[in-house]
C-alpha positions in Angstrom: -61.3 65.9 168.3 -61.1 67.8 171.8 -62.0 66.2 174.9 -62.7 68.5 177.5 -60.7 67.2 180.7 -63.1 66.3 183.0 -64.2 63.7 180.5 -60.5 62.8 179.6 -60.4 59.2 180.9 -58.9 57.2 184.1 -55.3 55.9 184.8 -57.3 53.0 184.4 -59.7 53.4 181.8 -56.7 53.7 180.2 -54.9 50.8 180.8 -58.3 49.0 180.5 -58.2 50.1 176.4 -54.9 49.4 176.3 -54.5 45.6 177.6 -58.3 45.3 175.2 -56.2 46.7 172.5 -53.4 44.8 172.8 -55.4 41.7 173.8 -53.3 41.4 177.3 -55.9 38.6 179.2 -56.6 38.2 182.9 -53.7 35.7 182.9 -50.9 37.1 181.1 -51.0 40.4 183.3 -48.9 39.5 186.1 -46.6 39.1 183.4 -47.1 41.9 181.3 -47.7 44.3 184.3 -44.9 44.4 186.2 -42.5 47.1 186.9 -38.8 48.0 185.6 -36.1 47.5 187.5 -35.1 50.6 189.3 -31.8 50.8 190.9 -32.1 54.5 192.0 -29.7 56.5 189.8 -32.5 57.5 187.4 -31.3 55.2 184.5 -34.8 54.0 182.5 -34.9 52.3 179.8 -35.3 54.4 176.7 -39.1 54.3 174.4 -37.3 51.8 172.1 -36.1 49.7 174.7 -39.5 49.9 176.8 -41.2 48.7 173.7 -38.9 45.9 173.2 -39.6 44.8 176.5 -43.1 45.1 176.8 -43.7 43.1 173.6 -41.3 40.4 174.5 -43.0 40.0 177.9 -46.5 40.1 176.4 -45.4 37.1 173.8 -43.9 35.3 176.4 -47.9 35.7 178.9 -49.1 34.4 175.8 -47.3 31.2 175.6 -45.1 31.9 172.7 -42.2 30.1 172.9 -39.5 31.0 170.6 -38.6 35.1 170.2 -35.8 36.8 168.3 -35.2 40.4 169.0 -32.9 42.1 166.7 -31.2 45.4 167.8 -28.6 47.6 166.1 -25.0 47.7 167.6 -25.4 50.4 171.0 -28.6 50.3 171.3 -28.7 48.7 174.7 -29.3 44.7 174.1 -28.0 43.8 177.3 -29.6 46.6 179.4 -32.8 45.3 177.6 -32.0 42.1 178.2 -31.6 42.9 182.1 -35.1 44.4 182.3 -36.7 41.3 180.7 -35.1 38.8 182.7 -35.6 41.0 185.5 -39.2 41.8 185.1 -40.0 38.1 184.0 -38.4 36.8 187.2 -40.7 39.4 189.7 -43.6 38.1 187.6 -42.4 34.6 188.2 -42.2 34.9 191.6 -45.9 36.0 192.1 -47.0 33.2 189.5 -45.1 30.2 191.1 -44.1 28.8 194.5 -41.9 29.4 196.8 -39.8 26.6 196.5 -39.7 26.6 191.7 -37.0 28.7 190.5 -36.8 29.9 187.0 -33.4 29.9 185.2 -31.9 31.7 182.9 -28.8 31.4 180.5 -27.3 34.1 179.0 -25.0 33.5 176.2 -22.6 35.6 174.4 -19.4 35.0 172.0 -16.6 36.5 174.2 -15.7 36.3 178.0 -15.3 40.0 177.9 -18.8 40.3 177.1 -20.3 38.4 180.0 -17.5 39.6 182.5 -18.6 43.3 181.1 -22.6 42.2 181.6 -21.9 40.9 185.1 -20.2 43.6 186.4 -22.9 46.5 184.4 -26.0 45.6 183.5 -26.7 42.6 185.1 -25.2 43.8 188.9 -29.3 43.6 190.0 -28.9 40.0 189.9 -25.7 39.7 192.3 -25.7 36.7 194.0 -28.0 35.0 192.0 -25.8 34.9 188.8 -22.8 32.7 188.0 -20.4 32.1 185.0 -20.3 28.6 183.5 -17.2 27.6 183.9 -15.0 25.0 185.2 -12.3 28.1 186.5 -14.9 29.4 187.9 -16.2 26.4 189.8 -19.8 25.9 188.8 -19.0 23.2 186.5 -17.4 20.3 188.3 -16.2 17.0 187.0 -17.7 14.2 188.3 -16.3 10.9 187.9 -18.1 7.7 187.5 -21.2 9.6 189.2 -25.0 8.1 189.0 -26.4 11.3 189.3 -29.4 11.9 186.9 -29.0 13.9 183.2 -30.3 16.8 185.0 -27.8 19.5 185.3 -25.3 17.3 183.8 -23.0 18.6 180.7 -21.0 15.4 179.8 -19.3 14.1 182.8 -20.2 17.5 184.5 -22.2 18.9 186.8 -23.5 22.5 187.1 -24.0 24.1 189.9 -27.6 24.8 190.4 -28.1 27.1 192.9 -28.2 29.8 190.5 -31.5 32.0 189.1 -29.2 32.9 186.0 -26.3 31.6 184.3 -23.7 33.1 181.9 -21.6 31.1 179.5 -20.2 31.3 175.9 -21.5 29.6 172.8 
């Protein structure tokens, strides 16, 4: 079927079908609608990736709470991974107050791989990331403290001044 193009429809019209289509609602959109991280070298994340994304935001806007993505090895998990937290924190932000602060943890299996993530793919966040570690000093033993459970692992308390938090599993 040809449309001629002055019937061809909207920027809009087309994101209209779309969020109708994918059943995207009033308020899931801040969520769903906003923008990749773009750090200025040209680096986007690839259709696979951008799908990845977009679905994972869209289940999150509509209050799932458990999601599993499964990727094959070099395929980008942690860039991905980068653009969802990143795009789930702007959202976040125009959502929530001023003063609530999501968190995130990150986990992986090796210190390589979070020293690797914090110095590539997660260098967007800097200064609002931390490792969890006690060398690292945002886990600090407290002794014979009455602070609440909150923020407390054992005897230890994490820093919380952090938006994101890597640590091993």
């Amino acid at each position: 079927m040809e449309i001629p193009l002055d019937q061809f429809p909207s920027p809009q019209e087309l994101y209209d079908l779309y969020r109708k289509w994918r059943e995207i609602t009033d308020d899931e959109e801040p969520i769903t609608a906003t923008s990749f991280h773009d750090d200025g070298s040209g680096r986007r994340p690839r259709y696979y990736q951008r799908i990845a994304i977009n679905r994972t935001l869209e289940a999150i806007a509509s209050g799932r709470k458990r999601l599993l993505l499964v990727m094959a090895t070099g395929t980008g998990k942690t860039y991905t991974a980068a653009q969802i937290i990143w795009r789930f924190m702007e959202a976040y932000k125009q959502v929530h107050t001023a003063k609530s602060q999501a968190r995130i943890l990150f986990l992986a299996d090796r210190n390589i791989l979070i020293d690797q993530t914090m110095l590539n793919d997660f260098t967007m966040f800097k200064g609002r990331m931390a490792k969890l570690s006690t060398s690292h000093k945002t886990i600090k033993k407290v002794p014979n403290s009455d602070l609440p459970e909150l923020g407390m692992v054992g005897d230890k308390v994490i820093d919380k001044s952090f938006e994101i938090y890597l640590s091993l599993y």
